[in-house]
N, C-alpha and C positions, 0 to 999 in steps of 0.2 A: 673598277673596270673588269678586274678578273673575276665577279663574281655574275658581275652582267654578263662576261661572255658564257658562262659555267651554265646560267640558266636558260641564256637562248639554248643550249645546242641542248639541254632536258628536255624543251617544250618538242623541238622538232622530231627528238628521241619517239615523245608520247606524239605526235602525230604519226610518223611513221610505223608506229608500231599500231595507230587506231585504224589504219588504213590495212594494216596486212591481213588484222583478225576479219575471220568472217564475220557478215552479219546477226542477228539473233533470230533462231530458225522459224518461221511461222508457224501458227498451231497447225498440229496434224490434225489432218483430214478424213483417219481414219475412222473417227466415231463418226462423223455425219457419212461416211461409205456406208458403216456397217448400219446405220438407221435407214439408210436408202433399201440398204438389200432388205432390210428387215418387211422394208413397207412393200417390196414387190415378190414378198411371198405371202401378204396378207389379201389373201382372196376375199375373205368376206368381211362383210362392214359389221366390225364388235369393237370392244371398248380398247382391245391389244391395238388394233389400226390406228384407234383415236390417238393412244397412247405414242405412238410412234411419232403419228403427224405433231403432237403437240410440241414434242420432242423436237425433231426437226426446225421447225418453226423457232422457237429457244433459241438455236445454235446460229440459225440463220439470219436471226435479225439483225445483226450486226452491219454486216458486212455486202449480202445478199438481201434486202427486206423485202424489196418485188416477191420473192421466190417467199419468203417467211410468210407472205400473208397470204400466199393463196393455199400451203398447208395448211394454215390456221382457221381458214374458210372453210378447206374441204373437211376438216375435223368437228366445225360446229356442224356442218352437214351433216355428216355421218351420224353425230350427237342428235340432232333433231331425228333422222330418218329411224334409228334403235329405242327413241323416245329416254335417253337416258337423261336425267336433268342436271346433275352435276357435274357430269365431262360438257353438258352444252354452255354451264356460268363459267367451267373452266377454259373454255375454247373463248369465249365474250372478251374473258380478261384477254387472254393471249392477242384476239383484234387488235383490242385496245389499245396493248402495248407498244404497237409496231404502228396502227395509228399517232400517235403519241410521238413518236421518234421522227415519224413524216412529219410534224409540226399539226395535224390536223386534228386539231383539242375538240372540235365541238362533236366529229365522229369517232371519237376513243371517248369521248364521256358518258355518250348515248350507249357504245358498247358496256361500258363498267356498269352504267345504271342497271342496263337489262339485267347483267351479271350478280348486282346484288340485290334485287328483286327474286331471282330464281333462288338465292344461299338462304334470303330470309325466308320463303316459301319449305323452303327443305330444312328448317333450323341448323343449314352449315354455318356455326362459328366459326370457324374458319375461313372458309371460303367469304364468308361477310369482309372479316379482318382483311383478307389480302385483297379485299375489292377495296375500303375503306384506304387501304393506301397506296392504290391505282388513282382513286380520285382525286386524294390530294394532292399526287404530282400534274394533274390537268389542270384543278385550280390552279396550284401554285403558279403556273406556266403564266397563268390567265390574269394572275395578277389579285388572284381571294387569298388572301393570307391569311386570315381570317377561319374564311370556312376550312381549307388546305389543313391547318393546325387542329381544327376537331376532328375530323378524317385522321389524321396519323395520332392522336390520343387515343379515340378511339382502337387503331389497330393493336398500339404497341400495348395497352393493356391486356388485349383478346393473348396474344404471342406471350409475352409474359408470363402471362398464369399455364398456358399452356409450356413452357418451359421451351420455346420455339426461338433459342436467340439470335440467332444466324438472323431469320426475318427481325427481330426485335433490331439488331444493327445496323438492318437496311434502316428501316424506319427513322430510327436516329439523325440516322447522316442526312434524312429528308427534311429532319425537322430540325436539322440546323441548316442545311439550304435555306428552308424557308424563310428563319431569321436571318442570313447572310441577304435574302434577296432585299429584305426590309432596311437595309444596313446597320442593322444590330448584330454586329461579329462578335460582342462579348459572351452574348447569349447562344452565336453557333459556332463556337469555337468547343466548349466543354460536351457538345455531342458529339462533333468531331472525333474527340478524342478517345469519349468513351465506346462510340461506333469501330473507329480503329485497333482501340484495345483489343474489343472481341474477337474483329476476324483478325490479328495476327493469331490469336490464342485457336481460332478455329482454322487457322492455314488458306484461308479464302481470297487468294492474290486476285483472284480477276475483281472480286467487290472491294480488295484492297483500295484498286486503282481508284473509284468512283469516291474514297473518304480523303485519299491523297490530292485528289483532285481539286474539290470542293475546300478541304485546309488549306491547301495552295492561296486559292481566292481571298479565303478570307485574311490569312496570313499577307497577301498581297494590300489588302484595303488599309490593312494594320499598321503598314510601312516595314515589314519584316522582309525585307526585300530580299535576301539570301535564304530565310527561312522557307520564302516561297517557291526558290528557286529550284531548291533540294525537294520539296512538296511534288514538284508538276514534274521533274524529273523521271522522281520514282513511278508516278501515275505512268509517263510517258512507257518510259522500261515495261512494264508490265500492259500496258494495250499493244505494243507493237510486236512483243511475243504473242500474245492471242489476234491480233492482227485482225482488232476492232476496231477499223476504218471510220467509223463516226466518232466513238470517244477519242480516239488519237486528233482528228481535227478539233475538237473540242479542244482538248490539252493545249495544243501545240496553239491554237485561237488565242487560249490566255496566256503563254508564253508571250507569247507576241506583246498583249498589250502591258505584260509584265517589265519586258525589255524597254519597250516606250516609256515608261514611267520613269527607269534606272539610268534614261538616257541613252542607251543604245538604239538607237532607229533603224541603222541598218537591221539591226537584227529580229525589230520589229515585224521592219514590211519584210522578209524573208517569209518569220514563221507566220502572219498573215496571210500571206499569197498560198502559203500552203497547206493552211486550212481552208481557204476557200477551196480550192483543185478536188480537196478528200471531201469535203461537203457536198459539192456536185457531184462526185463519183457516186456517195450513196442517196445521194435524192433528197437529203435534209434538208428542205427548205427554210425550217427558224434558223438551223443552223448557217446557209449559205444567206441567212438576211443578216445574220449580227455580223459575218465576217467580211462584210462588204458595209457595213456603218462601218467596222473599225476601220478599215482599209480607207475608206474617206476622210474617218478623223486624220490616218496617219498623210494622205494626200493634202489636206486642209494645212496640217504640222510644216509640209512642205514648201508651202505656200501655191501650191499648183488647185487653186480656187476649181477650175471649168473639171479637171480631174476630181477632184470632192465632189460637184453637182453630180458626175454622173452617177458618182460608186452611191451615194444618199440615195438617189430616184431609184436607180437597180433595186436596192435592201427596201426602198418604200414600196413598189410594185409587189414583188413577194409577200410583203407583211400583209398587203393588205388583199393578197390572195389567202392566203392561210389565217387572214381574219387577226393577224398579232398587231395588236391595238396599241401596245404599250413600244414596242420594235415602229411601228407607224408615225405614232406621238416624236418619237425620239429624231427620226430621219426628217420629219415636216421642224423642228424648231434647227435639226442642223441648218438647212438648205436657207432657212430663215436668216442664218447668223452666216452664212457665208455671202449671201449677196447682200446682207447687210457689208460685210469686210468690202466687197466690189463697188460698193456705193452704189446699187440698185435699190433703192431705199422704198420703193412702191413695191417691186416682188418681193423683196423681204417682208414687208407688213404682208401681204397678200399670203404667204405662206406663214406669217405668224399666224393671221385671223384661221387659217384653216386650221393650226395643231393647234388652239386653243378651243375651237370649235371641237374638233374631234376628241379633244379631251371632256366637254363639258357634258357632248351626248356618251359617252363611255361611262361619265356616271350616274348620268339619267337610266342606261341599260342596266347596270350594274344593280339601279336600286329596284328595278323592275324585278330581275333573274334572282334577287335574294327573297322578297317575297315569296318567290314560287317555290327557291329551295328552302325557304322556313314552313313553306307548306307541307314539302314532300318531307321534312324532320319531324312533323309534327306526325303527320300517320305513320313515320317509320318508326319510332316512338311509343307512338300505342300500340305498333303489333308487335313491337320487343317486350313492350307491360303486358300483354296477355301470354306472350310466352313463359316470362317467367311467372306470372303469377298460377299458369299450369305448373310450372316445375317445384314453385315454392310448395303445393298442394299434393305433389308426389312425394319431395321433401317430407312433408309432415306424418304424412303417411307410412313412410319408410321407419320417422324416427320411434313411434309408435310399436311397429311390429319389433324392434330393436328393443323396445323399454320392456314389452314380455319377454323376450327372449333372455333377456339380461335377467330378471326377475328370476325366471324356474333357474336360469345357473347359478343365482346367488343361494336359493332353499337347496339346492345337491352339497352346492360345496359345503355349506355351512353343515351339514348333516356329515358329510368325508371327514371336516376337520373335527368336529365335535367326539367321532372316531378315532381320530387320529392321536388327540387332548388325554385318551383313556390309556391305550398303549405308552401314550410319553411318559404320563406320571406312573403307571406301573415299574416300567425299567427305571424309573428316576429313583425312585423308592430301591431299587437294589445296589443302584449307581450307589447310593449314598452312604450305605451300611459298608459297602467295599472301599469307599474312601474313606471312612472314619480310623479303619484299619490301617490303612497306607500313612495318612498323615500320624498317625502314633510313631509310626516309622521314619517317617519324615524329618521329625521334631530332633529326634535323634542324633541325624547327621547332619541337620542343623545346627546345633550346639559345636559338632566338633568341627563346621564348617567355618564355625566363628571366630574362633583360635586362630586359623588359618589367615582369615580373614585381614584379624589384626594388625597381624604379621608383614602382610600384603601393602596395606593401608601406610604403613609407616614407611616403606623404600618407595611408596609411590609421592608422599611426603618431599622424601630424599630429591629424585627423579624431578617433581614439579619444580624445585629451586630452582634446578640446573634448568627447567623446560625456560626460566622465567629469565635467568640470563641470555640463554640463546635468540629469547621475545626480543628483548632489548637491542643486540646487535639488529636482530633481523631489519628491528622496525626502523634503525639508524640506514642502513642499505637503502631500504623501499624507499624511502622520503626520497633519499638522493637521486633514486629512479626516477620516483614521478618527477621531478623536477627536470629531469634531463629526457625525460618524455616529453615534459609540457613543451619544453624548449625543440625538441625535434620535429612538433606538428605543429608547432607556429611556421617553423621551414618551410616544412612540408605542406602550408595551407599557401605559404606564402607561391613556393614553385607551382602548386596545382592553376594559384590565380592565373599567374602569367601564363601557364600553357594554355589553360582555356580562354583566353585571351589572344593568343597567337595562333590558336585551331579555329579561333571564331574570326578573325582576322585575317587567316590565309584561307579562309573556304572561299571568300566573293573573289580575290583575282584568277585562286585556281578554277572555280565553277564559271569563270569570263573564257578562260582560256581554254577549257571543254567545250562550251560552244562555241567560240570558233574555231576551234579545231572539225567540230563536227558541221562546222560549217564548211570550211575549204573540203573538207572531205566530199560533203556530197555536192554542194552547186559551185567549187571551182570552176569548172568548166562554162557556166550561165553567168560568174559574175565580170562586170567591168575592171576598164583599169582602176576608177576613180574607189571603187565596192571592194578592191582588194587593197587600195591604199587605207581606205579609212578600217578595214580591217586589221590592218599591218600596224597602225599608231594605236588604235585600241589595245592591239597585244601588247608592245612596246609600252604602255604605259602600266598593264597589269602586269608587266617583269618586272619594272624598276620597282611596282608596292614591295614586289615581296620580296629585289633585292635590299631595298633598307631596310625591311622588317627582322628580314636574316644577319644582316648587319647589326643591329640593335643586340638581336637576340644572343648573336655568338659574342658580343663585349659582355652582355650580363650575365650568361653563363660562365664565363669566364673567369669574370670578377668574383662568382659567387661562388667556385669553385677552387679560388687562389691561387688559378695559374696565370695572372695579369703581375707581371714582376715591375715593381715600382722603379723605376729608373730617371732620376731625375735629373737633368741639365739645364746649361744655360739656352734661349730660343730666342731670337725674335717674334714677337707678338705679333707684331703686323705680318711680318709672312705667312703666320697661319691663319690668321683674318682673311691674307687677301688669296690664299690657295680655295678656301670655303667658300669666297666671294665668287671665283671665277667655278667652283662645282655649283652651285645653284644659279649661274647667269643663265641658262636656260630657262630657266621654273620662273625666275623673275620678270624676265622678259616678256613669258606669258602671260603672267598676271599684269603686267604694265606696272610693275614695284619696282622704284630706285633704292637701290641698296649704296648707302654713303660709310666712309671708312673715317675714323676720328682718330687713328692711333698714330705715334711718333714710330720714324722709320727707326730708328736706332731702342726704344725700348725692349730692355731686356727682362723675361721672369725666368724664375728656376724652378723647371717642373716639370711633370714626363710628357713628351714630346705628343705621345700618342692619345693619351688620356685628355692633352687639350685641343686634339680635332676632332675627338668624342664631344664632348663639351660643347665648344664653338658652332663642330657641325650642327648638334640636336637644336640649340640654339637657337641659329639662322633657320634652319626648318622651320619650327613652329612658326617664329619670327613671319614666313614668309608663306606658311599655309594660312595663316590665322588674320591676313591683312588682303585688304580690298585693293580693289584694280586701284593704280596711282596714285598710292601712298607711299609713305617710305619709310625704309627701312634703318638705324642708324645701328653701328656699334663703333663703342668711343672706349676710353683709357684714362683713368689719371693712377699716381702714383703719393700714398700719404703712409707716413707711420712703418713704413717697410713694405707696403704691400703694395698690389695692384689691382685695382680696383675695376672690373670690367660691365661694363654696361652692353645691353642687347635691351635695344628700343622698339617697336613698332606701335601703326596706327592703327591696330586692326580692332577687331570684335571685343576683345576684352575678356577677363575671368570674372565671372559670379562669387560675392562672399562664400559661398556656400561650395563652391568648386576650392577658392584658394585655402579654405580650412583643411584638406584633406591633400593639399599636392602634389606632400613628397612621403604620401603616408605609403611604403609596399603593400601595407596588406589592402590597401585599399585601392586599387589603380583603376580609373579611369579611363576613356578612350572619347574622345572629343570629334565632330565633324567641322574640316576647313569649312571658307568661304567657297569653294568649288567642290563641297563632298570629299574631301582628301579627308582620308581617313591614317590615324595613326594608332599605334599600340600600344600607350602607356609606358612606354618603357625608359623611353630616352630621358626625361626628370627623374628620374630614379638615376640610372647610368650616370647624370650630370654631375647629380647632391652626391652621390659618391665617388665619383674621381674627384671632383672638386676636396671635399674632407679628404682623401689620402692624401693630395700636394697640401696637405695644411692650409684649407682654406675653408671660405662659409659662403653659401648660397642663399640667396633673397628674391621674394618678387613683390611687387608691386600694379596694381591693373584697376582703372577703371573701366565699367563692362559699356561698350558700343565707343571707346576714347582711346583704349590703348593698353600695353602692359609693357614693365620693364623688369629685365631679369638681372642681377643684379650679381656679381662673384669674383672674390680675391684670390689672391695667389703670390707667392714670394716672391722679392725681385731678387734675394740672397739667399746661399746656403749655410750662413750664418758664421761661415771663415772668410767667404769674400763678398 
């Protein structure tokens, strides 16, 4: 009790204190002032204007994209009016981009096209490349995974060779989108990473967010459901400092369906509701259609059916403004399956025949639009082969004028050294006569160097003996060392297991309790009574994780640090059975588990007192996370041989051969999920097998898997004088 009260008044501690700090400041304003002033000193239309405008436009799409695109306009204007061709491919892209973000793929693709029509005209490799991976985020949108995947192969090669990594780890984190969209996460999880690596190594936090973003998802499809959590977190942190109002709806979009998945609903439709609000703010249309499917999935979840028809028809209307076919497909089989749920069983087929339909002409179009881009591959193709076959013929050319050039250097030098061969052996010849002389003299104090030598030779003799007994001790020492080495990083592997065990195991109730924290914090005020109750038992249940976790933890630090003083007395058994019995009547209750009590009122053991509500308690835990609704739970007594034999029975789930070979191994611990997701630390069968052996006793289990397990442990009823 005193540990639960300990941690309510931390959590309010950390609210109280999340509410005083200010919020995280928005990006400053200042670069997009001074791009302003910059553009309304630029009188005349040259490539500095252009530069500005394009400039602008970058900053602005975010958040402002009305305002980004008609910069972007007046710059390819400008571009065409001064006939410059490469600020006009680079003005195309920029359309594109903000195209692209309004959801309207078939005029951001038209732009990119023109754009690398003009790069391949002008032999910009570059500009090719960064058109190449404009494209494949239109396909990919469109549903070409396919095509999308030669587009960013193509680029990241161009970038690569060019030594261009920053773009090379955009690219990455696209072409594992790509596979994420396909549902192959095993394939975009390692460009994830490798995408991430870079830009921390290059400090690039705003593209940070886009790889945290994207790992999130797939970390999410994984079932890494904490992993995800900390993923879209970090994304979030870093867009709502730069106070980029579409990625943050983005973010906070899959938050949403993140929480849905982990059970939290309320917190679902919260961050739901308020990506759709930032989606309308900036005009995102794909974006305000996927956040209104989810939003009906989560109304469907509710069971508020006629609520789902509308949020479906909303997100289908949209879709099929902005032509997303695939977003269209998905709203027509919802609406299908929900008045199927209503027993409408005509409009249901009636809206099945239609998303089946529209899926069938989507691949009719599909096989039409790939022809024509196999067409436009093939001539962009041959005008890449005559480019380089001009270059290979400059190549050849170059290497030619190299091979003379190389030729007259090697007839100079050879003529220098051949010079140089004449001088050496001249001096050599005098070198030699002046050594012949020296080594006469040499020879000399060589002779008397050897005398010396002898002398030397024989105390080093002496010296080695002695170097060879001192060997001897040393190498008695070292042994002893490494032995008491090996012995203190078997500890030491042991303590690291448990902690990252206990960090990986208190991150999901403390990262529950951040958001709602940051929940009350910002829509207190908008939520009900019923939305602040079921907030209130949420918290309350992610205190009690982490107060038995800390509980667990402080017995086995304890133990493991030998400040648990063995004190053994006589007890009644069943008193402490039935103090255990009445702390988990709560837990049981929920589950609809009858816990039955088997022990004699008067049986007495001799044992420490404390050490067996350790025990009992861990026991009945598992006991009663690991068993299905209305089953039951028993622990029984008998007494043979001097001991006391205790049993802890349940009907539940059971242990795998392969789980019970390893059960009370420390260096090996485990972490199991209940029948309701309860989750536990590994800790408490470790804590058992060993208080149970210090009262002189043995620990056993027994389990067959989907029928049951019994845990099995004795204990003295004497201290062997009474």
């Amino acid at each position: 009790m005193g540990h639960r009260f300990l941690m309510v008044c931390i959590f309010f501690y950390m609210v109280s204190a999340a509410i005083s700090q200010p919020p995280n400041p928005p990006i400053p304003l200042s670069h997009i002032d001074s791009l302003r002033q910059k553009l309304a000193y630029q009188a005349k239309p040259d490539t500095a204007m252009i530069s500005v405008l394009l400039d602008l436009a970058w900053e602005l799409k975010s958040f402002a994209p009305d305002e980004a695109l008609g910069y972007a306009n007046q710059a390819h204007s400008v571009a065409v009016a001064i006939n410059h061709r490469i600020l006009q491919a680079d003005a195309l892209r920029q359309i594109g981009v903000i195209y692209w973000q309004f959801g309207s793929f078939q005029d951001a693709y038209e732009r990119f096209r023109e754009s690398v029509l003009i790069s391949v005209e002008l032999d910009d490799v570059l500009g090719v490349a960064r058109t190449h991976a404009n494209i494949g985020l239109v396909l990919m949108e469109k549903g070409h995974y396919a095509e999308a995947l030669y587009h960013y192969f193509s680029a990241l090669e161009t970038f690569e060779q060019h030594g261009l990594i920053n773009l090379a780890a955009t690219v990455m984190n696209n072409m594992g989108r790509n596979y994420q969209l396909q549902g192959n996460h095993d394939l975009a999880i390692p460009y994830f990473v490798k995408s991430l690596e870079i830009k921390e190594n290059l400090n690039d936090r705003k593209s940070l967010a886009f790889t945290f973003h994207d790992l999130g998802v797939s970390q999410r499809y994984q079932g890494e459901f904490a992993e995800a959590l900390a993923s879209f977190h970090k994304a979030l942190q870093i867009r709502e400092y730069f106070n980029d109002s579409r990625e943050i709806a983005n973010t906070v979009m899959h938050l949403g369906i993140l929480h849905r998945e982990m059970g939290n609903q309320l917190l679902a439709r919260l961050n739901l509701r308020r990506a759709l609000s930032l989606f309308e703010k900036v005009r995102d249309k794909g974006g305000l259609a996927q956040a209104q499917h989810q939003l009906g999935i989560q109304a469907q979840l509710a069971a508020n059916l006629q609520g789902a028809i509308q949020l479906f028809r909303q997100s289908l209307d949209i879709a099929r403004t902005i032509n997303q076919s695939k977003i269209e497909i998905d709203n027509l089989f919802a609406i299908s399956k929900v008045y199927e749920q209503m027993g409408s069983y005509n409009t249901a087929l009636a809206y099945l025949h239609l998303a089946v339909q529209k899926r069938d002409s989507i691949f009719s179009e599909e096989s039409r639009r790939k022809i024509l881009e196999m067409q436009y591959l093939h001539d962009h193709r041959e005008k890449l082969n005559e480019i380089e076959e001009l270059q290979e013929a400059t190549r050849i050319k170059e290497s030619q004028i190299e091979s003379e050039q190389l030729l007259r250097n090697i007839l100079i030098g050879g003529v220098f050294l051949f010079l140089l061969l004449l001088f050496f052996l001249y001096n050599r010849l005098l070198a030699i006569g002046q050594a012949n002389e020296m080594l006469h003299q040499q020879q000399e104090k060589i002779s008397e160097s050897n005398v010396r030598l002898t002398e030397m030779n024989n105390n080093l003799l002496a010296q080695n003996k002695k170097i060879a007994e001192l060997n001897s001790l040393y190498n008695e020492s070292n042994q002893r060392l490494i032995e008491s080495e090996k012995h203190l990083m078997e500890v030491n592997a042991t303590k690291d297991k448990f902690f990252s065990i206990i960090s990986h195991d208190l991150r999901n109730p403390f990262a529950s309790i951040v958001s709602f924290s940051r929940i009350l914090q910002r829509d207190y005020n908008s939520l009900n009574e019923n939305e602040l109750r079921e907030l209130l038992h949420e918290l309350d249940k992610s205190i009690l994780k982490i107060n038995n976790l800390l509980e667990n933890l402080l017995q086995w630090s304890r133990s493991q640090s030998g400040r648990i003083k063995f004190l053994p007395e006589f007890i009644l058994l069943h008193d402490v059975v039935q103090e255990n019995i009445h702390l988990f009547a709560s837990k049981a209750k929920e589950k609809g588990i009858k816990a039955v009590v088997a022990v004699e009122r008067d049986l007495v053991v001799y044992a420490d007192l404390n050490m067996m509500q350790v025990i009992i308690r861990n026991l009945l835990s598992n006991a009663l996370k690991y068993s299905e609704s209305g089953s039951l739970v028993e622990i029984s007594a008998t007494v043979s041989d001097g001991m006391c034999h205790v049993f802890v029975k349940d009907q539940g789930v059971g242990i795998s051969p392969e789980q019970l070979e390893g059960i009370w191994d420390s260096h090996d611990v485990k972490t199991t999920y209940g029948t309701r997701d309860e989750k536990g630390s590994g800790l408490g069968l470790i804590l058992c097998k060993e208080f149970v052996e210090r009262n002189k006793g043995k620990i056993s289990v027994e389990s067959v898997l989907n029928k049951g397990t019994v845990f099995h442990f004795t204990v003295p009823i004497s201290n062997g004088r009474n």
